[in-house]
N, C-alpha and C positions, 0 to 999 in steps of 0.2 A: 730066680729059684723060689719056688714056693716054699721054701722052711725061712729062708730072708726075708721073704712078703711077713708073714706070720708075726716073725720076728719084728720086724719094725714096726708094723703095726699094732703091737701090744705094748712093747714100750714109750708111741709115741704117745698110748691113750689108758696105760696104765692099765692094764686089764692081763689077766694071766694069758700064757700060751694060748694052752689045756682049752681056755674060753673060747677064744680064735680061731684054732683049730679047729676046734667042734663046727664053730658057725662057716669056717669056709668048707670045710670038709662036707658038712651040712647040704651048703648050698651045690658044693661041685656034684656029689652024688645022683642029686634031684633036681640036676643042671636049671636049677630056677630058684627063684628068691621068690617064696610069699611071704604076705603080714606079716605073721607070726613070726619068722626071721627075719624079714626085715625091722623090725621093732627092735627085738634083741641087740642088731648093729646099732640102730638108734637110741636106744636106752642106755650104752656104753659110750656114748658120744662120737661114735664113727661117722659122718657125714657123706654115707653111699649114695642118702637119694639126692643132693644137691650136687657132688660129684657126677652120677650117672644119666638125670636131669641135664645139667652142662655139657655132657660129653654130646648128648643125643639131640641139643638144641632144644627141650624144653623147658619150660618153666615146673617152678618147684608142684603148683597145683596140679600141673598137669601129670605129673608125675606119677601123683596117687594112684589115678586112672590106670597109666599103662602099668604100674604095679598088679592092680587089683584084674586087670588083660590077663597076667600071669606072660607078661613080655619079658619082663627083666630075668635073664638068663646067666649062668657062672660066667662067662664071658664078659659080659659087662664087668658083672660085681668085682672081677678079677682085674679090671682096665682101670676103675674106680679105683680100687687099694691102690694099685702101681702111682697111678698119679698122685693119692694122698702122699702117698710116700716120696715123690720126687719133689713135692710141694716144701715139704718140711724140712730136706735135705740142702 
């Protein structure tokens, strides 16, 4: 359920709901993660592009690239959180 995604992701990284929300809600709307949000995840210490990076079989440099493609879609970013969250569990 996506209000548990939320949820455990902001108390595993200490960050308000309200923040989280914003930034997945952010991303689902405009079913894509650029820069600018993705930084925000980074700046809060979420680890989506080493997460999303792994999932997809690339390396962390490579990453930037397909970021900056405008590849990385809600759907990734959304497989990324699940996993943080099973990781820590």
């Amino acid at each position: 359920m996506k209000s548990d995604l939320i949820k455990e992701i902001s108390k595993i990284y200490r960050i308000e709901i309200s923040d989280m929300t914003y930034l997945y809600e952010t991303v689902k709307s405009l079913d894509i993660i650029d820069t600018h949000v993705f930084n925000q995840f980074r700046n809060r210490g979420i680890p989506v592009a080493e997460k999303i990076a792994d999932n997809i079989g690339i390396s962390n440099e490579e990453f930037r690239e397909y970021l900056s493609n405008g590849n990385v879609d809600f759907q990734k970013l959304h497989q990324a959180l699940e996993d943080i969250v099973s990781e820590v569990k």
